[in-house]
PQR file of N, CA, C, O and H, with PARSE charges and radii, in Angstrom:
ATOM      1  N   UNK A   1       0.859  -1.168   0.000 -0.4000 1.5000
ATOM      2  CA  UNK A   1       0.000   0.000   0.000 -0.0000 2.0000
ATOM      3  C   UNK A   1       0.904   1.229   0.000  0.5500 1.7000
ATOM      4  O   UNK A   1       1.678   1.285   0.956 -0.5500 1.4000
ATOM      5  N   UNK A   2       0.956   2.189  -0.854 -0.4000 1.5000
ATOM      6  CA  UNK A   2       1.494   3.240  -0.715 -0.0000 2.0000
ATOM      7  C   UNK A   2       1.359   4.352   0.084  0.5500 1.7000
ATOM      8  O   UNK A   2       0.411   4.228   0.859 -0.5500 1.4000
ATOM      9  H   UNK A   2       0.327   2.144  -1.630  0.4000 1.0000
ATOM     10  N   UNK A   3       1.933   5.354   0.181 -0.4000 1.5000
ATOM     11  CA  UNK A   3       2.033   6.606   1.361 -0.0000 2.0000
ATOM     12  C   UNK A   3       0.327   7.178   1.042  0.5500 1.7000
ATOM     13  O   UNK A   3      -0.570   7.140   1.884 -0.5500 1.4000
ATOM     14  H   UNK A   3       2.703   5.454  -0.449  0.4000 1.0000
ATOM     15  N   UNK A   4       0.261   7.411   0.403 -0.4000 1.5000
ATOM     16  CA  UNK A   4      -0.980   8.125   0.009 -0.0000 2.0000
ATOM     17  C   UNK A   4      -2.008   7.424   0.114  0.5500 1.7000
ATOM     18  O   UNK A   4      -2.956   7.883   0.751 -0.5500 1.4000
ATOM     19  H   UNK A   4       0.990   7.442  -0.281  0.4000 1.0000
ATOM     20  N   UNK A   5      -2.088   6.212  -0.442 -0.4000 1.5000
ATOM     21  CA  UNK A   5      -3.184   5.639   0.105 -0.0000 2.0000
ATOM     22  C   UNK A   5      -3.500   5.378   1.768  0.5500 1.7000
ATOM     23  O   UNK A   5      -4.592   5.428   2.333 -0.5500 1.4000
ATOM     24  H   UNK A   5      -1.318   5.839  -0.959  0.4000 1.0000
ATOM     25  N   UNK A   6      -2.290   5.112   2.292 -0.4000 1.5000
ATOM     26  CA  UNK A   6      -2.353   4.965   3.628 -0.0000 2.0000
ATOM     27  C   UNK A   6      -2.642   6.324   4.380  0.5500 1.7000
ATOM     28  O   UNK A   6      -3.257   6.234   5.442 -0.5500 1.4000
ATOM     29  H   UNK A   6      -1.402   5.071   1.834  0.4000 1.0000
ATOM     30  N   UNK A   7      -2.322   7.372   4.006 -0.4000 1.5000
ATOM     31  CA  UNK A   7      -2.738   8.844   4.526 -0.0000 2.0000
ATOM     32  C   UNK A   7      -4.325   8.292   4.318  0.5500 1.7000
ATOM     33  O   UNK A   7      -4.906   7.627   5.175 -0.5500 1.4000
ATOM     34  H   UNK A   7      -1.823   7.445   3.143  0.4000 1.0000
ATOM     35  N   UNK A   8      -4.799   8.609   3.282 -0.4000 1.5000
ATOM     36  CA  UNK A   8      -5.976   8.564   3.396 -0.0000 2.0000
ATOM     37  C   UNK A   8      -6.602   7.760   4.159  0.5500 1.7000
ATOM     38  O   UNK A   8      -7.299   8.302   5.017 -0.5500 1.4000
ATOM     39  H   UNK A   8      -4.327   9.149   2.585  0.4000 1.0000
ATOM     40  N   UNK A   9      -6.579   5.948   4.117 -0.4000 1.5000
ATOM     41  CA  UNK A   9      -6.817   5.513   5.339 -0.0000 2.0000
ATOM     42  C   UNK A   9      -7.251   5.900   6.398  0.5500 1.7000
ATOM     43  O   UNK A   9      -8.380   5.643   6.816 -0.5500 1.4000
ATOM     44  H   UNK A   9      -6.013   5.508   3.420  0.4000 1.0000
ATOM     45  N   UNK A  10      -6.343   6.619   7.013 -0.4000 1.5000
ATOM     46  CA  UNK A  10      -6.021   6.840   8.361 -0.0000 2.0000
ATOM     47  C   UNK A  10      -7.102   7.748   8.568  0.5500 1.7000
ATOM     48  O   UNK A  10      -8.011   7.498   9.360 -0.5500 1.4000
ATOM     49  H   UNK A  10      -5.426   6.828   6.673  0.4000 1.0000
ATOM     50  N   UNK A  11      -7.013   9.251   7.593 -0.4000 1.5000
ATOM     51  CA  UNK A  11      -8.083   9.921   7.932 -0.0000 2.0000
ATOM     52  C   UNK A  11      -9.403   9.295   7.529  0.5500 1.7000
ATOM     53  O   UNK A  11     -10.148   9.566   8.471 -0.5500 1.4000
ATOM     54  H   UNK A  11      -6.275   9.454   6.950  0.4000 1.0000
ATOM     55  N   UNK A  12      -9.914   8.783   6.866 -0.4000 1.5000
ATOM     56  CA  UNK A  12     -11.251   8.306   6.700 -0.0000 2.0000
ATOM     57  C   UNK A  12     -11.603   7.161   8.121  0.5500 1.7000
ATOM     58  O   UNK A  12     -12.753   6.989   8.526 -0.5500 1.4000
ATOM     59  H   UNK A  12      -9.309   8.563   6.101  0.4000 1.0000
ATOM     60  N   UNK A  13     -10.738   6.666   8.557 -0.4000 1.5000
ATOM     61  CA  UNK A  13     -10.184   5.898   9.580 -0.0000 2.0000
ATOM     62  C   UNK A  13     -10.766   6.860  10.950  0.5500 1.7000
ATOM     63  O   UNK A  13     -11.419   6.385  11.880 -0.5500 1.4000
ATOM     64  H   UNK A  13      -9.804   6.806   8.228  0.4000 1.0000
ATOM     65  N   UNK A  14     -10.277   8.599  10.791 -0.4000 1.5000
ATOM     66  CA  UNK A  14     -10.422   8.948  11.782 -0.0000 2.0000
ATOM     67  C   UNK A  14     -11.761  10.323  11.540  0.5500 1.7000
ATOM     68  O   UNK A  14     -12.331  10.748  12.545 -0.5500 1.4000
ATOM     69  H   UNK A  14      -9.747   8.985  10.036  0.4000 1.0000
ATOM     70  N   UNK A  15     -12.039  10.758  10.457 -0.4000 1.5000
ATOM     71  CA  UNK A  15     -12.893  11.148  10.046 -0.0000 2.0000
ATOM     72  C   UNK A  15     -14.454  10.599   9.921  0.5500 1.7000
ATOM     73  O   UNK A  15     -15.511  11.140  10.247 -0.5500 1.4000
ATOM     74  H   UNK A  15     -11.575  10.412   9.641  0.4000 1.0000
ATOM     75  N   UNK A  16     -14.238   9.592   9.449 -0.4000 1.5000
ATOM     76  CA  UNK A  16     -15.499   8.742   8.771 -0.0000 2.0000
ATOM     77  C   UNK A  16     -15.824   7.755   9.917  0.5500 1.7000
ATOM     78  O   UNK A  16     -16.866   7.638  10.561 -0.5500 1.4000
ATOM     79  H   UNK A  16     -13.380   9.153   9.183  0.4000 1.0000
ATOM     80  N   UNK A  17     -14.759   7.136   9.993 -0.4000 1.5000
ATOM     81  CA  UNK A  17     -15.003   6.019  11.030 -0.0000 2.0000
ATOM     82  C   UNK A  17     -15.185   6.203  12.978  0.5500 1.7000
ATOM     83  O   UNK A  17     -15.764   5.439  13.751 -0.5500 1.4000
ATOM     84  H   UNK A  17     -13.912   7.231   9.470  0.4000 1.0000
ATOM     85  N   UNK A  18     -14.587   7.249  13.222 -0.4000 1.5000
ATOM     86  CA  UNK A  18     -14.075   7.838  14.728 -0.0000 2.0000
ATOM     87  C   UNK A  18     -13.217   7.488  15.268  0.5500 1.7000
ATOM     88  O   UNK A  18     -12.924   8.100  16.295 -0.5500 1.4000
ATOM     89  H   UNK A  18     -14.117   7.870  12.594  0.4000 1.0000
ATOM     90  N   UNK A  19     -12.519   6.511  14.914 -0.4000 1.5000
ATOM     91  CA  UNK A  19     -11.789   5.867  15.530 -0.0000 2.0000
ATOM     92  C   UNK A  19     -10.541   6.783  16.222  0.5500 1.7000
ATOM     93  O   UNK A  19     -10.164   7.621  15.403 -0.5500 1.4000
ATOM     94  H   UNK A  19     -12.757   6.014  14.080  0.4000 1.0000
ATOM     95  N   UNK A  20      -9.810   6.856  17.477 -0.4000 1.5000
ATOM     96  CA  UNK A  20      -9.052   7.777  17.660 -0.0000 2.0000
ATOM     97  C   UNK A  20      -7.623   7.455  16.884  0.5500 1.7000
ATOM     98  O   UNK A  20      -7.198   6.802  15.931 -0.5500 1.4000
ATOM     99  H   UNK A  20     -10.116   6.175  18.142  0.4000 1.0000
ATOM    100  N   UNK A  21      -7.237   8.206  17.763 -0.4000 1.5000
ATOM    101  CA  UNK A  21      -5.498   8.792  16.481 -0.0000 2.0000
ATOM    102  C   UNK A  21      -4.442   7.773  17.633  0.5500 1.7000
ATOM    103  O   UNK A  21      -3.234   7.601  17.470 -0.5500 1.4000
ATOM    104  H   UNK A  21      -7.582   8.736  18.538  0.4000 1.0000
ATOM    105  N   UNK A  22      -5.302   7.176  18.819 -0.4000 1.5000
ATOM    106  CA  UNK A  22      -4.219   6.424  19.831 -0.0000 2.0000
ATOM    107  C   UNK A  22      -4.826   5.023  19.492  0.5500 1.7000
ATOM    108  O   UNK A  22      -4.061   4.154  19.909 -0.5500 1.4000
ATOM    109  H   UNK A  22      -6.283   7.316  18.951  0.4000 1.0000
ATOM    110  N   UNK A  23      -5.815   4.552  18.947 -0.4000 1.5000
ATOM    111  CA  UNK A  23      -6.250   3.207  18.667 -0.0000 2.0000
ATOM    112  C   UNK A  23      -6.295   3.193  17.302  0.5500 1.7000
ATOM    113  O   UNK A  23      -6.954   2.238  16.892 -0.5500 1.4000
ATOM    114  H   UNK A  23      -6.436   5.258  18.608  0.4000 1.0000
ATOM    115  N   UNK A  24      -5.816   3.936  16.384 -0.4000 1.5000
ATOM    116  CA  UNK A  24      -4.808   3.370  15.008 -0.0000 2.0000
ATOM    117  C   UNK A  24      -3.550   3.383  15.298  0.5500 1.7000
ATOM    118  O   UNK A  24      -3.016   2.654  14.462 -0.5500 1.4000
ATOM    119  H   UNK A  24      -5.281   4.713  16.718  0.4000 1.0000
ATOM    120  N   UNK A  25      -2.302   4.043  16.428 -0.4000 1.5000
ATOM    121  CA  UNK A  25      -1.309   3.687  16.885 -0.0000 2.0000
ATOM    122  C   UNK A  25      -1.013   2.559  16.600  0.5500 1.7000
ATOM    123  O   UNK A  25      -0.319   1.999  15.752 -0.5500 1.4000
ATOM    124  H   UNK A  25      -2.737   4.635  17.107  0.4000 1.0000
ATOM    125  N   UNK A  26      -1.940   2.156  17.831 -0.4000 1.5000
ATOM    126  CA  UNK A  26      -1.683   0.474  18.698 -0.0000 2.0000
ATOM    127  C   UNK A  26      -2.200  -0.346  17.420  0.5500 1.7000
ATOM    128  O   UNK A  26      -1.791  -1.506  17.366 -0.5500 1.4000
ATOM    129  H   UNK A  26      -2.504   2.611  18.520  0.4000 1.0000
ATOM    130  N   UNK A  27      -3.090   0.111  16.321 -0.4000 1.5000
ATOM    131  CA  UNK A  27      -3.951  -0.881  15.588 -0.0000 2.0000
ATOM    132  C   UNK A  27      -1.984  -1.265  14.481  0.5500 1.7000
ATOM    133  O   UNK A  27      -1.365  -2.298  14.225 -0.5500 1.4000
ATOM    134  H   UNK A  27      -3.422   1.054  16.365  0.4000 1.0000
ATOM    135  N   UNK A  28      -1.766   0.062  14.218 -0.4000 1.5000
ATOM    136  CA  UNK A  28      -0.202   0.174  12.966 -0.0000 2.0000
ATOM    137  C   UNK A  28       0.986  -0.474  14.110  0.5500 1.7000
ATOM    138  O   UNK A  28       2.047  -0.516  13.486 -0.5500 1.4000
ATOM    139  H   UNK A  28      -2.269   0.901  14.425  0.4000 1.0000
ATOM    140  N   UNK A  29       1.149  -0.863  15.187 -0.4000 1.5000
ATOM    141  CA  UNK A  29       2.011  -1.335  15.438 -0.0000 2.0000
ATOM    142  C   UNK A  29       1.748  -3.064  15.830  0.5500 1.7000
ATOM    143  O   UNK A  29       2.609  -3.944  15.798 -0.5500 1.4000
ATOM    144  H   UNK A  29       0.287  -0.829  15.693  0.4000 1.0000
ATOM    145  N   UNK A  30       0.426  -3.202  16.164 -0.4000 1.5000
ATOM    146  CA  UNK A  30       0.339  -4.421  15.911 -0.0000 2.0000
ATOM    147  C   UNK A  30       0.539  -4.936  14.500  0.5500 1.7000
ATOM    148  O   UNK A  30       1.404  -5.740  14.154 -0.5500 1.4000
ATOM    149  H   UNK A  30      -0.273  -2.488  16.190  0.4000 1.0000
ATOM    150  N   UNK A  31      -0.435  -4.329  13.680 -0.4000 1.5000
ATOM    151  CA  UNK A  31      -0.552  -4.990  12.508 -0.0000 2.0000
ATOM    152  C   UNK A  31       0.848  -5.237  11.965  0.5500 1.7000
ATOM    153  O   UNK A  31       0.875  -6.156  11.147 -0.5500 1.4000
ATOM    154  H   UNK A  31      -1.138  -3.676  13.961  0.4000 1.0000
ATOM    155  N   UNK A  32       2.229  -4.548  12.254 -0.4000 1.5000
ATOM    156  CA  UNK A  32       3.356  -4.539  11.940 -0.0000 2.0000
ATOM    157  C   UNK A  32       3.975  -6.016  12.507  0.5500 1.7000
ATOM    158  O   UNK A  32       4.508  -6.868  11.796 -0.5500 1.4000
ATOM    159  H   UNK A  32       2.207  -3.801  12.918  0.4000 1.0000
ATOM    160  N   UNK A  33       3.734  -6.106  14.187 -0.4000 1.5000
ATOM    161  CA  UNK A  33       4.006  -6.318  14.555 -0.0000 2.0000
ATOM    162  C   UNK A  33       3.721  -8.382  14.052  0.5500 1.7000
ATOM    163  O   UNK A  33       4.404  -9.406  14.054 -0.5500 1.4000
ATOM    164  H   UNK A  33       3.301  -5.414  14.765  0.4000 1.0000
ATOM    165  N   UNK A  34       2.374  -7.995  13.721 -0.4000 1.5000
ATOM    166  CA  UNK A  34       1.544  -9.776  13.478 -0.0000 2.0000
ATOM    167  C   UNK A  34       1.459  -9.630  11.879  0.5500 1.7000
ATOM    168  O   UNK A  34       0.631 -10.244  11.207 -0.5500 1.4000
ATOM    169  H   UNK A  34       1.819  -7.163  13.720  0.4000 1.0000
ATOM    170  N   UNK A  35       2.534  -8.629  11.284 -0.4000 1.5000
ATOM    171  CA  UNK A  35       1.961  -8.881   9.594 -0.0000 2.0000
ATOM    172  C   UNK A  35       0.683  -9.461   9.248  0.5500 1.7000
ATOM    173  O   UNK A  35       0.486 -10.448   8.539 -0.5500 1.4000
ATOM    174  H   UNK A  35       3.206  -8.130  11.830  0.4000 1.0000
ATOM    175  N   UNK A  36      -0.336  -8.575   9.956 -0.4000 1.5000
ATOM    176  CA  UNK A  36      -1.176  -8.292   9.242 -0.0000 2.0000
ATOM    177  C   UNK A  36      -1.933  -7.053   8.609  0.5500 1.7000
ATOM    178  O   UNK A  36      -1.613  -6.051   9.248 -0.5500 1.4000
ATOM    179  H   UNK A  36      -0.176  -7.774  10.532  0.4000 1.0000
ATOM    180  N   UNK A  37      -2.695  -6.792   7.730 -0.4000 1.5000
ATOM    181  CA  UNK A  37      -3.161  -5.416   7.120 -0.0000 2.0000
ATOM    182  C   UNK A  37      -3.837  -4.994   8.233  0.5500 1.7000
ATOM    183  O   UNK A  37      -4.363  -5.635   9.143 -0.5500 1.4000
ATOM    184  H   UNK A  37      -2.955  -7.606   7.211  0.4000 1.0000
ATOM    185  N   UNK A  38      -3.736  -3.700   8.004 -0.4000 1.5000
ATOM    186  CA  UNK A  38      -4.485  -3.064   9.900 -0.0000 2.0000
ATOM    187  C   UNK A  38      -5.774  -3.166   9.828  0.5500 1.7000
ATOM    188  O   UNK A  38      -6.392  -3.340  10.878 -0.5500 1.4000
ATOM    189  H   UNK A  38      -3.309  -3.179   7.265  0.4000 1.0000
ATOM    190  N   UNK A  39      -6.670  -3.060   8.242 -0.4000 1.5000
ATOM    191  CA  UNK A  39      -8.070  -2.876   8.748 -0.0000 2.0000
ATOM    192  C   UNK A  39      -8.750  -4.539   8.977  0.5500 1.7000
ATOM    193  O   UNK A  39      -9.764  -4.850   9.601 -0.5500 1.4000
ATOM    194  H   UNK A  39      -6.167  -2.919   7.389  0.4000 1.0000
ATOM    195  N   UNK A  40      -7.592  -5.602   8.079 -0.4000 1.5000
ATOM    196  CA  UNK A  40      -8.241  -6.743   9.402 -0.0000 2.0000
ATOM    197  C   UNK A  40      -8.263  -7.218  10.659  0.5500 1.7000
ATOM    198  O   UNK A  40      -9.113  -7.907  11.224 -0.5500 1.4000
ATOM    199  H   UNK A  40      -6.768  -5.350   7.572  0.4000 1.0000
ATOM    200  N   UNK A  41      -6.484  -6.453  11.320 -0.4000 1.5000
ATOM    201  CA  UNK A  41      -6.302  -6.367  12.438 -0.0000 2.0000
ATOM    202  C   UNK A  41      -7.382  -5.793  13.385  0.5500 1.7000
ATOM    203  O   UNK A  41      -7.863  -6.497  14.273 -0.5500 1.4000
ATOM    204  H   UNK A  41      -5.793  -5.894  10.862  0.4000 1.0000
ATOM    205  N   UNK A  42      -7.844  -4.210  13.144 -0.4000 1.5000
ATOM    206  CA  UNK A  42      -8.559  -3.372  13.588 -0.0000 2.0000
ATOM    207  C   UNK A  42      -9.771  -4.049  13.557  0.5500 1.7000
ATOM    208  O   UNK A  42     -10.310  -3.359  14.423 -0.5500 1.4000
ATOM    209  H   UNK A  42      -7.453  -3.639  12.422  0.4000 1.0000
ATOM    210  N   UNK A  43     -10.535  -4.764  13.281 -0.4000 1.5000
ATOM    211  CA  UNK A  43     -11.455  -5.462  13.195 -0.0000 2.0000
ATOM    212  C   UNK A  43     -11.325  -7.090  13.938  0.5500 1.7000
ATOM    213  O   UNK A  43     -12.347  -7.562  14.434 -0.5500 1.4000
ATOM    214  H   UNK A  43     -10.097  -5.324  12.577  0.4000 1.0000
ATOM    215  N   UNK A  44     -10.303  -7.719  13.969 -0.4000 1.5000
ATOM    216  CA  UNK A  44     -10.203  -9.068  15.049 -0.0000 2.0000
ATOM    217  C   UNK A  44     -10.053  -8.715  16.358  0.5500 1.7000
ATOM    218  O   UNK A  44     -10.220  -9.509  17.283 -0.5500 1.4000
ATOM    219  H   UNK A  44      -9.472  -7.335  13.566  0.4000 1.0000
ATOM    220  N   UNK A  45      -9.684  -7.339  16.516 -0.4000 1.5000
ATOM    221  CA  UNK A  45      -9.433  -6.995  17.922 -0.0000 2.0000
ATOM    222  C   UNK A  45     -11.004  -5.866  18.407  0.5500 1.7000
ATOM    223  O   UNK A  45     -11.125  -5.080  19.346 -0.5500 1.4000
ATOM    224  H   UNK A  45      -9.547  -6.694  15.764  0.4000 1.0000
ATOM    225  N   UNK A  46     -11.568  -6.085  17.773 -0.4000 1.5000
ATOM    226  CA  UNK A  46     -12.531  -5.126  17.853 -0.0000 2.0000
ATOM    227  C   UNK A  46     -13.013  -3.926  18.098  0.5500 1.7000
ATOM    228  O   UNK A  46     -13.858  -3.384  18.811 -0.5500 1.4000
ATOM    229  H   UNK A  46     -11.469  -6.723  17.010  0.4000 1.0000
ATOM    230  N   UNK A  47     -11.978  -3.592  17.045 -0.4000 1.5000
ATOM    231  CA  UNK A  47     -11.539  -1.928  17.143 -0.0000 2.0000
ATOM    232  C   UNK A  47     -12.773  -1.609  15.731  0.5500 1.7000
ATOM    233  O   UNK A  47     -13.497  -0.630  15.913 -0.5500 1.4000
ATOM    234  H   UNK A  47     -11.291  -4.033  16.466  0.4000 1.0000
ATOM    235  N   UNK A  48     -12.905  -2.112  14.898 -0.4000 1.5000
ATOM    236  CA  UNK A  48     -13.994  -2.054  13.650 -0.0000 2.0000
ATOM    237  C   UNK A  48     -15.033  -3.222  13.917  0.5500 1.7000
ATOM    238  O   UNK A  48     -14.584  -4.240  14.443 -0.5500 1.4000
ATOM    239  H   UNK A  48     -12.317  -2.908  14.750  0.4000 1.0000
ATOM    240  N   UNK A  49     -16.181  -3.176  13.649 -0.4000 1.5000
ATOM    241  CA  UNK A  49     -16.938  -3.428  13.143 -0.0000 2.0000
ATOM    242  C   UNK A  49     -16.989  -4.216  11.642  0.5500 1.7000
ATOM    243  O   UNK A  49     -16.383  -3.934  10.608 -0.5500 1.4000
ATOM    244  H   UNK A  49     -16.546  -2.349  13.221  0.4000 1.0000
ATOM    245  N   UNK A  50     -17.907  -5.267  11.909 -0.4000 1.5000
ATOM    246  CA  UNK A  50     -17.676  -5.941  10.262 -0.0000 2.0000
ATOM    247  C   UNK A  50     -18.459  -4.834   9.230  0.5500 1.7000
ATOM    248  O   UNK A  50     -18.211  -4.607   8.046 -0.5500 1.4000
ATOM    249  H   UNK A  50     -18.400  -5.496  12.749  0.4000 1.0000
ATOM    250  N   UNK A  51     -19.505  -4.221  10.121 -0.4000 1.5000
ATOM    251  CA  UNK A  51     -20.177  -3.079   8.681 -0.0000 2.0000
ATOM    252  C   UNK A  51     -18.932  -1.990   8.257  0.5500 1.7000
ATOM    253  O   UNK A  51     -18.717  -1.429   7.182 -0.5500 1.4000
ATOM    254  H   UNK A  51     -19.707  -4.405  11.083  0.4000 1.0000
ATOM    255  N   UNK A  52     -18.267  -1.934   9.443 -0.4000 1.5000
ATOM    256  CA  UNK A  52     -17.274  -0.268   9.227 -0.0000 2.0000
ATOM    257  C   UNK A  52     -15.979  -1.126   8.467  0.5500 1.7000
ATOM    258  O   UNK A  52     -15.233  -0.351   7.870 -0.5500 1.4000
ATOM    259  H   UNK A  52     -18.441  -2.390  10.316  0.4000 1.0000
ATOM    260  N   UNK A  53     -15.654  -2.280   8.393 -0.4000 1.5000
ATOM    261  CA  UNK A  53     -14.854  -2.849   7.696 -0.0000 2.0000
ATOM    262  C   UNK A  53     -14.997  -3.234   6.632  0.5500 1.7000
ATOM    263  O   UNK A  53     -14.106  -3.760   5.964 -0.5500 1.4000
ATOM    264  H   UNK A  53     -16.261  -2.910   8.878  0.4000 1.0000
ATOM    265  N   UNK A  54     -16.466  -2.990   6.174 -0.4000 1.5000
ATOM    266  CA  UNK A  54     -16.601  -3.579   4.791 -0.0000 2.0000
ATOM    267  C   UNK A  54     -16.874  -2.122   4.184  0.5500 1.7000
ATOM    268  O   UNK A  54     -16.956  -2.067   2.957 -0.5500 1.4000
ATOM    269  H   UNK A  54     -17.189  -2.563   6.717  0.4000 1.0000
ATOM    270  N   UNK A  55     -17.025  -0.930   4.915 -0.4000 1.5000
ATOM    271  CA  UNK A  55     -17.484   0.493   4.314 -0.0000 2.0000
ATOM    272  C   UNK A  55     -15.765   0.751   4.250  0.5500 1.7000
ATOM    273  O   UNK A  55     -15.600   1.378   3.204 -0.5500 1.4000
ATOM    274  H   UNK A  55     -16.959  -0.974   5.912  0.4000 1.0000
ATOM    275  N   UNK A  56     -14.719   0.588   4.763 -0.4000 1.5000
ATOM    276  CA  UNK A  56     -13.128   0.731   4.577 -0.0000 2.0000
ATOM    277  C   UNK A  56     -12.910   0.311   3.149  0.5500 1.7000
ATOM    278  O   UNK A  56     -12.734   0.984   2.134 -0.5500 1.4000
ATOM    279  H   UNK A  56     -14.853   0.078   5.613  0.4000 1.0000
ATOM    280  N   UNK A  57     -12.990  -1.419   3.417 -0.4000 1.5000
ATOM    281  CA  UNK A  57     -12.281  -1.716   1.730 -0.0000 2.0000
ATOM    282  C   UNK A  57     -13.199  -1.375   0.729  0.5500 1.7000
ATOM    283  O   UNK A  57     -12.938  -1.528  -0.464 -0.5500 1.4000
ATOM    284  H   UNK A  57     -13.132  -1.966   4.242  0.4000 1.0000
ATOM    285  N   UNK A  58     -14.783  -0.698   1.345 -0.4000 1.5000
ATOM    286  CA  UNK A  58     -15.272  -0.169  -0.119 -0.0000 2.0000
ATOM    287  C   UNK A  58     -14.503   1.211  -0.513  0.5500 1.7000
ATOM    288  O   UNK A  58     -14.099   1.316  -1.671 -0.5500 1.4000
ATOM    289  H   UNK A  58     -14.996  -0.574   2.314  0.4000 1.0000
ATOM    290  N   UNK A  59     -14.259   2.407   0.526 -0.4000 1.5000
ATOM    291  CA  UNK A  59     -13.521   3.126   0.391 -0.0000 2.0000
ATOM    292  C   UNK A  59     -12.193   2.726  -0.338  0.5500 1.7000
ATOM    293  O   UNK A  59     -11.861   3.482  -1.251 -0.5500 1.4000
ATOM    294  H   UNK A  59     -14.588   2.322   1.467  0.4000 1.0000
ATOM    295  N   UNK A  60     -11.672   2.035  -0.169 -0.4000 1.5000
ATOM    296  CA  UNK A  60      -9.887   1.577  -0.213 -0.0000 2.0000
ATOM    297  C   UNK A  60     -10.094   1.125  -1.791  0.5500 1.7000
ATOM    298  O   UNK A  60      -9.225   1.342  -2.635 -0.5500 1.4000
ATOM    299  H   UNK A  60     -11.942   1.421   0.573  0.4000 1.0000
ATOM    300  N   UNK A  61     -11.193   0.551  -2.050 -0.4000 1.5000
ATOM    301  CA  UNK A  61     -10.975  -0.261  -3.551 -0.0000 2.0000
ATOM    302  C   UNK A  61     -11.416   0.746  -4.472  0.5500 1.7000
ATOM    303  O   UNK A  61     -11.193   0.687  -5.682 -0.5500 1.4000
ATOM    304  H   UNK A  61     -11.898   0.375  -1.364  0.4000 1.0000
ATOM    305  N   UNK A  62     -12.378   2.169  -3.594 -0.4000 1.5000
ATOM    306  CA  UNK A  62     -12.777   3.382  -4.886 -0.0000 2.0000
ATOM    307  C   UNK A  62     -11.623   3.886  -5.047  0.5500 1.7000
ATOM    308  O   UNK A  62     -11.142   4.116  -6.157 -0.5500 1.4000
ATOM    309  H   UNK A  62     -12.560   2.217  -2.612  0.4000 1.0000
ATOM    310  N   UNK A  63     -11.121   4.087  -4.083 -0.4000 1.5000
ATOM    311  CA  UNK A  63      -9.635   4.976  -4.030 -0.0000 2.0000
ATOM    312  C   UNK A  63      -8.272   4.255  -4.740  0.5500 1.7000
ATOM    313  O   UNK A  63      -7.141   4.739  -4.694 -0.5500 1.4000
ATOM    314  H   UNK A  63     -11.512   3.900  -3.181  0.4000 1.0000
ATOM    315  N   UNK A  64      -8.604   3.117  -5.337 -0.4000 1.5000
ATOM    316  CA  UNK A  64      -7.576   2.624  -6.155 -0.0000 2.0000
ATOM    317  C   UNK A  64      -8.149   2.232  -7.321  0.5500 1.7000
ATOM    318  O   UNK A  64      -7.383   1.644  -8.085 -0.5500 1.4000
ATOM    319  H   UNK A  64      -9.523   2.723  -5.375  0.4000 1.0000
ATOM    320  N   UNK A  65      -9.245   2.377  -7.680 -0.4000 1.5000
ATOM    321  CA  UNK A  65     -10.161   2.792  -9.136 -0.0000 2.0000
ATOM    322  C   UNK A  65      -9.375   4.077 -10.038  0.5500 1.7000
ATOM    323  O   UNK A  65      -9.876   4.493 -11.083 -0.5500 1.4000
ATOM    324  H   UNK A  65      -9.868   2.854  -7.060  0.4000 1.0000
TER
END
């Protein structure tokens, strides 16, 4: 995923979604940490929602249209 896409992420992440700016921290250092992508991470740990996770990769897949 590139810089830009991941900017965006984050804010739609923290815009759209609410999520705070200290529980995508912890969400980007796990996901680093367990190689996995953060918005499935953010979602097994139940930081997302399966509706707010499926409104992400709809975001994520317009944004790479």
């Amino acid at each position: 995923m590139n810089n830009n896409l991941s900017r965006e992420m984050i804010i739609y992440l923290i815009n759209v979604l609410g999520l705070d700016e200290s529980t995508i921290e912890l969400g980007i250092k796990l996901s680093i940490k367990n190689k996995t992508p953060l918005p499935i991470l953010l979602w097994s740990y139940g930081m997302l929602t399966i509706e707010e996770l499926d409104k992400l990769y709809s975001f994520l897949f317009q944004e790479i249209d």
